[in-house]
C-alpha positions in Angstrom: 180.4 95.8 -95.0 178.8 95.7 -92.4 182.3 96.5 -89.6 182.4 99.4 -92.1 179.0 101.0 -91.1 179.8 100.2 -87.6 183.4 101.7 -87.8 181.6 104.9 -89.1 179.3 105.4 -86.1 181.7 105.1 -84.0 183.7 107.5 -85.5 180.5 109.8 -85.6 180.2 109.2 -81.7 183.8 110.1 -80.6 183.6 113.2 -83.1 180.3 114.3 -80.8 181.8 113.6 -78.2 184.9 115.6 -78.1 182.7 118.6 -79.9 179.5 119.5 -78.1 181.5 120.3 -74.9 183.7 122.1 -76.8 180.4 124.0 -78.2 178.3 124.2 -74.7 181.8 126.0 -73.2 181.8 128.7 -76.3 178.1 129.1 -75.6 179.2 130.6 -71.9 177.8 130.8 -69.1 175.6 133.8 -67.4 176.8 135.6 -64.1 174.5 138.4 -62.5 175.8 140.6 -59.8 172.6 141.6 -58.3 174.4 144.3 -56.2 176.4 145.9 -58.7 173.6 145.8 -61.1 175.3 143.7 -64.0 175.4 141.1 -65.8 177.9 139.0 -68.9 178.0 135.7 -70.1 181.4 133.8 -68.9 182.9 132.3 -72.1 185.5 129.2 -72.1 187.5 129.2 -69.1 186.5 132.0 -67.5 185.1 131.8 -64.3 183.8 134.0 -61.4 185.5 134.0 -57.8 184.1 136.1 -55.3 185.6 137.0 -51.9 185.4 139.9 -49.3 188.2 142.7 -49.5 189.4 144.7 -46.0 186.3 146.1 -45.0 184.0 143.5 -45.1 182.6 143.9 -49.0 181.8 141.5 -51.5 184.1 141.2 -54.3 184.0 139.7 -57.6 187.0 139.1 -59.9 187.0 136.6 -63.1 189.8 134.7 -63.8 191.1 132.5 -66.9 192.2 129.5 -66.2 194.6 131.2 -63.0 195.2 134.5 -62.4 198.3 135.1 -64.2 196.8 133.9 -67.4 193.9 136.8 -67.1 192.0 138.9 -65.2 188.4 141.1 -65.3 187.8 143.7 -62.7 185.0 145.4 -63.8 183.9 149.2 -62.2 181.6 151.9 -63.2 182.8 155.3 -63.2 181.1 158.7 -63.6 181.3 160.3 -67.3 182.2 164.1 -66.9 182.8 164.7 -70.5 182.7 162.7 -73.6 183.8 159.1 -73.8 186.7 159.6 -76.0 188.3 162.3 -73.8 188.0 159.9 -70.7 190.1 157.4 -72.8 192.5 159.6 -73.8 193.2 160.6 -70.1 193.2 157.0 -69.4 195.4 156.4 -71.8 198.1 158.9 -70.8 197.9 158.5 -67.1 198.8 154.5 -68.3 201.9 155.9 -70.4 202.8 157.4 -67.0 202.1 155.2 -64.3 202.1 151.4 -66.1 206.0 150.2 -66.4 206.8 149.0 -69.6 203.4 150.3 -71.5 204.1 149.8 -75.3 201.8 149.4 -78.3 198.5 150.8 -77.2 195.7 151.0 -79.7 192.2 151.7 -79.3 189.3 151.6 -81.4 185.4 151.6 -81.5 183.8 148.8 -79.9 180.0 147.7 -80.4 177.6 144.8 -81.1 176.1 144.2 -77.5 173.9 146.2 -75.3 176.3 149.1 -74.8 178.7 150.4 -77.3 182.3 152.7 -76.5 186.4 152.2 -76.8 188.6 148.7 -76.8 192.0 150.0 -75.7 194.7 147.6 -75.9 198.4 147.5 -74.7 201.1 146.0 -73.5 203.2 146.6 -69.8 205.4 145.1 -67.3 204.7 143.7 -63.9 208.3 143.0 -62.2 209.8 141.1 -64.8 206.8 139.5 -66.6 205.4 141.2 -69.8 201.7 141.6 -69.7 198.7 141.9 -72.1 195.7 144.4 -71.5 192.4 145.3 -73.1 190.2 147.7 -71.5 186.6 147.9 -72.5 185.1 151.5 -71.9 181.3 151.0 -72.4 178.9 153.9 -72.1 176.3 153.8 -70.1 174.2 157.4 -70.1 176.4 159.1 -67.8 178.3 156.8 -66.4 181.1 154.4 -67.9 181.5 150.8 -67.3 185.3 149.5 -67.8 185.8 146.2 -68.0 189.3 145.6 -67.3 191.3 142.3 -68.6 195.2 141.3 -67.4 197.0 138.5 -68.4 200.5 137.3 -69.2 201.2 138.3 -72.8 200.8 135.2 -75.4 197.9 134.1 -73.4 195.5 137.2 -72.7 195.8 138.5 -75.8 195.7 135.2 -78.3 191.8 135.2 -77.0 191.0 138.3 -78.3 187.4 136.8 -79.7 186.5 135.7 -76.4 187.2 139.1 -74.7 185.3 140.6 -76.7 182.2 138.2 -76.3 182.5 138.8 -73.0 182.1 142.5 -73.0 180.0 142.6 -75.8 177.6 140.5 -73.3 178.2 143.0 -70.7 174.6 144.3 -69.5 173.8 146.7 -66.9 170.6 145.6 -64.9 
């Protein structure tokens, strides 16, 4: 009786054990980017790497796992018309310019801070297929685009997380 009780904590402490990290890395973790006035809540394996491009700026990129599994490069662009028009322009120059674009879809995307377009598709880089969701988030007059690439199978499996992420997405 009494190897029973013990034999069922145990089994309590290994199941804690192997699930609050699991939790606390769901939960996320906050980056601000004091100079591009952001800032979004990393979510599982994402994580921030910051480096200096040609000209001597500060960069920030976030990358799952390793870059090939997925990538956010998040910009901010003007608004010269209405939201849905600047995705549809998007979405043609892609058909264009992207080799191998198939399957796009886009739809109304909400629940955080800013609200706008998740457009999904797939492409080609050289001979790897490719999964990308682009978050258009109005902001006033300007557009935040939150842009993530991965290999296909990966990128877009985590479709819940990607869309934590941008749902977290605040301007400062």
């Amino acid at each position: 009786m009494k190897h029973t009780g013990l034999m069922f904590m145990v089994l309590v402490f290994l199941v804690l054990l192997v699930t609050v990290p699991a939790v606390a890395a769901q939960n996320g973790r906050e980056f601000t980017d004091p100079a591009r006035q952001y800032k979004l809540t990393l979510v599982g394996d994402w994580r921030a790497v910051s480096y200096d491009d040609a000209v001597g700026r500060q960069k920030t990129e976030f990358v799952y796992r390793d870059r090939s599994e997925g990538l956010l490069k998040i910009s901010r662009e003007p608004l010269t018309g209405s939201l849905a028009d600047m995705v549809h322009r998007e979405e043609e120059n892609l058909k264009i310019y992207r080799s191998g674009f198939e399957g796009s879809s886009s739809e109304s995307f909400g629940g955080g801070p800013l609200s706008g377009v998740r457009l999904s598709f797939f492409s080609t880089e050289g001979n790897r297929k490719m999964a990308n969701t682009f978050y258009y988030l109005q902001d006033k007059n300007a557009v935040w685009v939150l842009r993530f690439i991965g290999k296909r199978g990966s990128l877009d499996a985590i479709r819940n997380i990607t869309d934590q992420i941008a749902r977290s997405f605040k301007p400062l």
